[in-house]
C-alpha positions as a Markdown table, in Angstrom:
| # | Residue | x | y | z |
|---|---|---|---|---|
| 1 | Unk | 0.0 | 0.0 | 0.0 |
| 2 | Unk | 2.7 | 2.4 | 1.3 |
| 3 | Unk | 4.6 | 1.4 | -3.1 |
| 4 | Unk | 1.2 | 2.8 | -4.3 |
| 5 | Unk | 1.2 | 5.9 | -2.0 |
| 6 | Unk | 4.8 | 6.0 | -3.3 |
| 7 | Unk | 4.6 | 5.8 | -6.7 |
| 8 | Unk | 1.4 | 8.1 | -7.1 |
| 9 | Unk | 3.4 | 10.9 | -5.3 |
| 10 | Unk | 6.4 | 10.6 | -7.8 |
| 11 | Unk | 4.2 | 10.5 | -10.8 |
| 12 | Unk | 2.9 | 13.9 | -9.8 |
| 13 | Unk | 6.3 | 15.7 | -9.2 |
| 14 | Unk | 7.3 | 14.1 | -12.2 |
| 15 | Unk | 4.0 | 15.5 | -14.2 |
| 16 | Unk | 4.9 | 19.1 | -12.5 |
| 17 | Unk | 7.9 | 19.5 | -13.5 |
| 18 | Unk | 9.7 | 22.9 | -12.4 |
| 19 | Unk | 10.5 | 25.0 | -15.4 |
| 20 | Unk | 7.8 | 23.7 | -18.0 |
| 21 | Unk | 4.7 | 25.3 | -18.7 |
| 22 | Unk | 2.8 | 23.1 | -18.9 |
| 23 | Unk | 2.1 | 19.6 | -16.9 |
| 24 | Unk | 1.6 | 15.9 | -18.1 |
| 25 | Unk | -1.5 | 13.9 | -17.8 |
| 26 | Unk | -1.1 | 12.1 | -14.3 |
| 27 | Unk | -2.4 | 8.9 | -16.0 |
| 28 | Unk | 0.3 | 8.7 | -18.5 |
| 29 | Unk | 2.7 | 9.4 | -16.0 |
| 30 | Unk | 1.7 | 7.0 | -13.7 |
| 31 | Unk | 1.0 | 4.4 | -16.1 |
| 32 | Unk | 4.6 | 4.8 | -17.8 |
| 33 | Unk | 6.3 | 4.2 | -14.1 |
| 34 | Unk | 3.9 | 1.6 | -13.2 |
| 35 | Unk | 4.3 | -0.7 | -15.9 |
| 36 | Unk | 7.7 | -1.7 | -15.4 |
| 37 | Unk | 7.0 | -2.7 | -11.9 |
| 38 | Unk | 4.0 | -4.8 | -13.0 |
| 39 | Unk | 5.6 | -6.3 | -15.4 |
| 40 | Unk | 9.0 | -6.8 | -13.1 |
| 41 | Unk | 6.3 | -8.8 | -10.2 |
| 42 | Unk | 4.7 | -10.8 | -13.4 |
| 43 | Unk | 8.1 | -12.3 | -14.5 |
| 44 | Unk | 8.9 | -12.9 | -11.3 |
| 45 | Unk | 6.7 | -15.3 | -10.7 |
């Protein structure tokens, strides 16, 4: 739960960047750091 928490607060300071004007969808931000964890527990197993 706490990975989640994690990785939903460093999708949005990733989407905010400092300097740009403009900011990223959260969703495709999220779902490009999320997939390689997903995957990495999938071919764990």
């Amino acid at each position: 739960m706490v990975l989640g928490a994690n990785l939903a607060i460093a999708a949005d300071l990733f989407a905010q960047l400092p300097g740009q004007q403009t900011t990223l969808p959260l969703n495709t931000v999220t779902s490009l750091l999320g997939v390689p964890i997903v995957l990495g527990v999938i071919l764990r197993k």
